[in-house]
SEKE-11139 format. One record per residue (C-alpha): z, y, x; residue number from 1. Coordinates in steps of 0.001 Angstrom, whole numbers, plus 500000, padded with zeros to 6 digits. Layout:
BEGIN
PT       z       y       x   nr
PT       Z       Y       X  NUM
...
END
This chain:
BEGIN
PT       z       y       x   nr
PT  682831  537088  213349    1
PT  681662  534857  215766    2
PT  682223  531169  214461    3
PT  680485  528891  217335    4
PT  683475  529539  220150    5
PT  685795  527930  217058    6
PT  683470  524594  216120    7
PT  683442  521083  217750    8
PT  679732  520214  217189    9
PT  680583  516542  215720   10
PT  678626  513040  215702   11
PT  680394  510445  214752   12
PT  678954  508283  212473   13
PT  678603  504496  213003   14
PT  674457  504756  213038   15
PT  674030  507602  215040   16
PT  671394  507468  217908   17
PT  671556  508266  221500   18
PT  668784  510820  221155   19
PT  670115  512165  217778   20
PT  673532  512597  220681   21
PT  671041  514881  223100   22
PT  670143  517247  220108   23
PT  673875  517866  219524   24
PT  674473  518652  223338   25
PT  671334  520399  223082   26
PT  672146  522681  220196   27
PT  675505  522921  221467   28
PT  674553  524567  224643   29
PT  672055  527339  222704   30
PT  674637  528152  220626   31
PT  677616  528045  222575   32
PT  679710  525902  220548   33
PT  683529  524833  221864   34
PT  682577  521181  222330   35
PT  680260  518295  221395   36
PT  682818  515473  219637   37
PT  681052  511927  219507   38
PT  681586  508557  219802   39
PT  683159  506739  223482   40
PT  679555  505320  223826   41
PT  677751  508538  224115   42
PT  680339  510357  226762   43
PT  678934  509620  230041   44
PT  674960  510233  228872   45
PT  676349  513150  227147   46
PT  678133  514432  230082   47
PT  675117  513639  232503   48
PT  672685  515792  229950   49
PT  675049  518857  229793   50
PT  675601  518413  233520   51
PT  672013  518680  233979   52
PT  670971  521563  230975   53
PT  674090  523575  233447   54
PT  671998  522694  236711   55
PT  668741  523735  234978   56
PT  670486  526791  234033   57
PT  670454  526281  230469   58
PT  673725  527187  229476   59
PT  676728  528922  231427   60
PT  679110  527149  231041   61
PT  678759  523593  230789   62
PT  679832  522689  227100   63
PT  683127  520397  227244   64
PT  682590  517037  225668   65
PT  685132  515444  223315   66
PT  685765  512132  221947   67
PT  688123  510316  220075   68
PT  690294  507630  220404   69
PT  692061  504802  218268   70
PT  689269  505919  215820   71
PT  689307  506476  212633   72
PT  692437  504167  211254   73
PT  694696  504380  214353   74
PT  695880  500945  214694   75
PT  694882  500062  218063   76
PT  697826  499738  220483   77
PT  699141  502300  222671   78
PT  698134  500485  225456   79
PT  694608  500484  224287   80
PT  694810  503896  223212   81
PT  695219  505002  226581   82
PT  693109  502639  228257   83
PT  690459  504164  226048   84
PT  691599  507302  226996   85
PT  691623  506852  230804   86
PT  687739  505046  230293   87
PT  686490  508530  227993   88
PT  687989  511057  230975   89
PT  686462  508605  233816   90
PT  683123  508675  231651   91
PT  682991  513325  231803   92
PT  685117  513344  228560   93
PT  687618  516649  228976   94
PT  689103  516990  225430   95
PT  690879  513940  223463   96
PT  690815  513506  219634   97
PT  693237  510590  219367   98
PT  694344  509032  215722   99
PT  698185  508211  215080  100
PT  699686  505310  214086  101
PT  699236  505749  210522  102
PT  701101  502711  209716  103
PT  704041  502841  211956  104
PT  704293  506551  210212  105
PT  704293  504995  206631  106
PT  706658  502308  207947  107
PT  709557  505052  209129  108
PT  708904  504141  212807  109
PT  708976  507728  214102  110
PT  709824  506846  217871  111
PT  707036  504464  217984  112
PT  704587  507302  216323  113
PT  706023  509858  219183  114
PT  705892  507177  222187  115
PT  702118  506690  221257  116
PT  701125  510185  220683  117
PT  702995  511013  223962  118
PT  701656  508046  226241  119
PT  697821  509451  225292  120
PT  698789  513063  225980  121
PT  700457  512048  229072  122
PT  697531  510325  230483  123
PT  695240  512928  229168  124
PT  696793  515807  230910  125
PT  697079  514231  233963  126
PT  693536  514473  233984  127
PT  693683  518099  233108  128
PT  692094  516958  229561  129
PT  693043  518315  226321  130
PT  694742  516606  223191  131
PT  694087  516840  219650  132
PT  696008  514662  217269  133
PT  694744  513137  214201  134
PT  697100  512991  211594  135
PT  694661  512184  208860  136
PT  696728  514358  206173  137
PT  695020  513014  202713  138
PT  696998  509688  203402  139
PT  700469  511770  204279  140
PT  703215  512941  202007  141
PT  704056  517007  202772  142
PT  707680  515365  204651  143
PT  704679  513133  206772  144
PT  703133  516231  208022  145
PT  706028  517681  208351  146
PT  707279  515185  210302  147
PT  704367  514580  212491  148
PT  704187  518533  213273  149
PT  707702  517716  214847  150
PT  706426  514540  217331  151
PT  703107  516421  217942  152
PT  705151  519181  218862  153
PT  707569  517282  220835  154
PT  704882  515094  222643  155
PT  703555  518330  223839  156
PT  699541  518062  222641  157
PT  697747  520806  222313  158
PT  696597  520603  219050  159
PT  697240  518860  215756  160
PT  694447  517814  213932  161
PT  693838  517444  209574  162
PT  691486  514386  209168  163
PT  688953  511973  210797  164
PT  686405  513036  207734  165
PT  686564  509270  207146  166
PT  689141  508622  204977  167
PT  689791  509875  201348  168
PT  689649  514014  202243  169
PT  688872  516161  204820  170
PT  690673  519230  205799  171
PT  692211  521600  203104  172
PT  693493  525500  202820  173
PT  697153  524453  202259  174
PT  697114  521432  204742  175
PT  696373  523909  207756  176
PT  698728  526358  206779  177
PT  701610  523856  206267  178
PT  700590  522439  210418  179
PT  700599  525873  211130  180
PT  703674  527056  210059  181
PT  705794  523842  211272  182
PT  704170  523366  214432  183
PT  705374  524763  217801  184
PT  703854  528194  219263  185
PT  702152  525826  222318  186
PT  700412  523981  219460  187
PT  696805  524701  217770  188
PT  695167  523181  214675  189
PT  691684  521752  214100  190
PT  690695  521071  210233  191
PT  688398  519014  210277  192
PT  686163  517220  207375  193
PT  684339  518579  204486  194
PT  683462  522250  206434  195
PT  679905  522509  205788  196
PT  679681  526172  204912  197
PT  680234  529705  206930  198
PT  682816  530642  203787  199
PT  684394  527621  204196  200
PT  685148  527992  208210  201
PT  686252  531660  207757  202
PT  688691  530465  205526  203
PT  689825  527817  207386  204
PT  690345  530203  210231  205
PT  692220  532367  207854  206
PT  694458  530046  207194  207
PT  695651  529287  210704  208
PT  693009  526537  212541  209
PT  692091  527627  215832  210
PT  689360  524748  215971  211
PT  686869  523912  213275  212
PT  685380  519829  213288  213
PT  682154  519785  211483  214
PT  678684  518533  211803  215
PT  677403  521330  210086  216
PT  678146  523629  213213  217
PT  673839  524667  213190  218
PT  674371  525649  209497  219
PT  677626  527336  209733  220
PT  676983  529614  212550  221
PT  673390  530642  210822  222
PT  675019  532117  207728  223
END
């Protein structure tokens, strides 16, 4: 099975470099991986060097690049959240990772989880840009994700998404089956954190993700 079409080559830690950035477009485009994910600083050089590896003819096509937003605790305001947004698009980002409002979930305000999820996927698509939704599922009760399968749903985003990597626990077997089962058919999951091995992204993939966020996309893919 062919894994790299399924993995969002990922750089997102705090220290990361701009040059250790061009190695992950870089190995990105050889291998042919869905997307590079990194941080709102690196989108426009990223999107100028995979702009440029598609003019050199390099790679065919250009690999999307993805960033996230309201990251990683999700307690910016929707109005920043989509002026971050807007900025990432402008910048040559084309696909979304947004964190909810994990506190306004926690607190019982649904409607205010749903307005914000739907005010970035609203200004994402009118960009023609895809959204993934961070629900960051180690900090949820099951009735949480249950829940926030329902407004992700609802919103209309086009994926839901298991963790940031940076809180307690990454993505888990029963965690993408649960989003899987209670989301809507228009809706696809990413797990993401703690896949570091080609066992562990088959299994994922088994268990419903359509889209695999890992920083271990070089390893995974070479067996």
């Amino acid at each position: 099975m062919q894994l790299a079409p399924y993995i969002d080559h990922t750089l997102l830690k705090p220290d990361s470099t701009e040059q250790q950035m061009i190695t992950l477009c870089t190995e990105a485009a050889e291998h042919g991986f869905a997307s590079v994910c990194i941080l709102p600083w690196h989108v426009a050089t990223a999107a100028q060097v995979l702009a440029e590896m598609l003019t050199e003819s390099l790679t065919e096509p250009t690999v999307p690049v993805c960033t996230v937003v309201g990251f990683p605790l999700g307690a910016s305001t929707t109005h920043v959240k989509v002026a971050e947004t807007a900025r990432a698009i402008a910048d040559g980002a084309t696909e979304i990772d947004m964190v909810i409002s994990i506190t306004a979930l926690k607190s019982g305000h649904y409607q205010q989880v749903l307005d914000d999820v739907r005010a970035v996927t609203e200004a994402a698509h009118g960009e023609n840009a895809l959204v993934k939704v961070i629900i960051e599922s180690c900090l949820l009760t099951h009735d949480e994700k249950v829940r926030m399968c329902e407004i992700v749903s609802t919103a209309g985003a086009d994926f839901i998404k298991t963790s940031t990597g940076f809180s307690t626990g990454g993505a888990t077997l029963d965690d993408v089956a649960l989003l899987r089962r209670h989301v809507a058919n228009h809706v696809k999951v990413k797990a993401s954190g703690g896949i570091r091995d080609r066992q562990t992204a088959l299994d994922m993939i088994a268990a419903g993700a359509e889209r695999l966020g890992t920083s271990s996309g070089v390893a995974i893919v070479a067996g």
